[in-house]
C-alpha positions as a printed NumPy array, in Angstrom:
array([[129.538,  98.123, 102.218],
       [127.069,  99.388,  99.683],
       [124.051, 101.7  , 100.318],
       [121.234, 103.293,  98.757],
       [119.692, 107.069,  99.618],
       [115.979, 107.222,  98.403],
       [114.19 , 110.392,  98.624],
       [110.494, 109.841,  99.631],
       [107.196, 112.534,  99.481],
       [104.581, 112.423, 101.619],
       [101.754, 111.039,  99.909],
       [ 99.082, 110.55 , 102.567],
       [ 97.576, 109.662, 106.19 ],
       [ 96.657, 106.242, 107.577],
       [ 94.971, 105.262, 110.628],
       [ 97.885, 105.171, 112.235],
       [101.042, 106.425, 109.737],
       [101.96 , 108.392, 107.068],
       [102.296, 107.147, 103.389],
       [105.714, 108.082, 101.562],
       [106.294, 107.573,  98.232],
       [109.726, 107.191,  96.71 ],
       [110.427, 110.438,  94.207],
       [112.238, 108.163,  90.819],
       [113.343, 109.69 ,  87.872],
       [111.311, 108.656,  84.281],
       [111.755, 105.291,  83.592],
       [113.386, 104.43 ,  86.895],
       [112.271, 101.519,  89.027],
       [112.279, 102.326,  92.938],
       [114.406, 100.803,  95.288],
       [112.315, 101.004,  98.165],
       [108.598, 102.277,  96.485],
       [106.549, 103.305,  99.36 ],
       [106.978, 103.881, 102.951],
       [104.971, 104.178, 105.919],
       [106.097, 105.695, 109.177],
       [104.6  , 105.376, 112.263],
       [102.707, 108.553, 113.353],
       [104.496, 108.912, 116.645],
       [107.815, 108.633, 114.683],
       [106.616, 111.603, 112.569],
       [105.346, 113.567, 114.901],
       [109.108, 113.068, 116.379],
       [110.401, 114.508, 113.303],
       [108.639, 117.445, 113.093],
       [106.184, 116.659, 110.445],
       [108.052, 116.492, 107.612],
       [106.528, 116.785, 103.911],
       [110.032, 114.888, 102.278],
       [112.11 , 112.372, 104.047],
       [115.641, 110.639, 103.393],
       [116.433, 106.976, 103.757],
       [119.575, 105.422, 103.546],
       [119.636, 101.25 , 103.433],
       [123.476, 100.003, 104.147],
       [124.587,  96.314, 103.844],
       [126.408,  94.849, 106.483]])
């Protein structure tokens, strides 16, 4: 099964969810790009600035 971990910053506020932005190195294309998160859900998660997201393959 392959997988991908993407590190993602918070990049701003929504109506109702927060913006993350996938952190690439130069020259890099993003696997994922940006992210948003459903307020609830980071509220949940104690309002974090970075998050990690792992996509599997089944």
């Amino acid at each position: 099964m392959a997988a991908i971990t993407v590190t993602l910053k918070q990049e701003r506020e929504t109506k109702n969810t927060m913006r993350f932005q996938e952190q690439v190195e130069d020259g890099q294309t993003p696997a994922i790009g940006q992210l948003y998160l459903q307020k609830s859900t980071y509220h949940q998660l104690g309002q974090p600035t970075v998050i990690v997201v792992t996509v599997a393959a089944e």
